[in-house]
N, C-alpha and C positions, 0 to 999 in steps of 0.2 A: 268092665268099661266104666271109666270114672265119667258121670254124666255134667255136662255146667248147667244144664237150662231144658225143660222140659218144653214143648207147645201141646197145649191139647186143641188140635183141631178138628176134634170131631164130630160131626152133623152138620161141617161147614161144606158148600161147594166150591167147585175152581171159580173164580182163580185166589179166594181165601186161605185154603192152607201154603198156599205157596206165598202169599202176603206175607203174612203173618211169620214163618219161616225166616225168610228175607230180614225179618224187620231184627226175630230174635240174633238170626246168626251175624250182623251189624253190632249187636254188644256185647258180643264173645269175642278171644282174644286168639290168637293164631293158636291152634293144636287142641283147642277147647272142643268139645262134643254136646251137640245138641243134638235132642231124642224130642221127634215129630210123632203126636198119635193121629191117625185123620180115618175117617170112614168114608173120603174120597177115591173111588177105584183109580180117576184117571190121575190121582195126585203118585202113584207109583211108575208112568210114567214121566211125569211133570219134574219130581223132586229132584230124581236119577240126573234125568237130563239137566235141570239147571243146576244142582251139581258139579255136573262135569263141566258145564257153558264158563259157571263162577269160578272155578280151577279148585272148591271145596270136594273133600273125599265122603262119599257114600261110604261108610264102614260097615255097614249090612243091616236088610231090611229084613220084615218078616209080618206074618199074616195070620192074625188067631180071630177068631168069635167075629168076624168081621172090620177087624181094626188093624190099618198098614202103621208100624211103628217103624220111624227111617233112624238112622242114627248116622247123622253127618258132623264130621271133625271140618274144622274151618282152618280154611287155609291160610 
């Protein structure tokens, strides 16, 4: 997966990784993929969901050593 833009957001709480997300995937260009790191549990469902709200693709999440990395392509 060809990444555009990393966020590390994490040891941040809601509603900061989803800020910050927001902010990044605003300078990505339509089909572009940004990869979210956050140690926020409730940001897996938060992310998913404005995702889907923003009409961007959740391309797949995953969960190691305590860290949710998301990987959303912009729509």
């Amino acid at each position: 997966m060809n990444v555009a833009k990393m966020v590390d957001a994490k040891g941040l709480s809601c509603p900061m990784p989803l800020v910050k997300t927001k902010k990044a995937i605003d300078e990505l260009t339509s089909g572009q993929v940004l990869e979210v790191q956050t140690t926020d549990k409730g940001a897996k469902n938060d992310l998913a969901a404005w995702a889907k709200v923003s009409g961007h693709k959740l391309v797949d999440m995953k969960e190691e050593n305590g860290v949710l990395t998301f990987w959303i392509e912009k729509a």
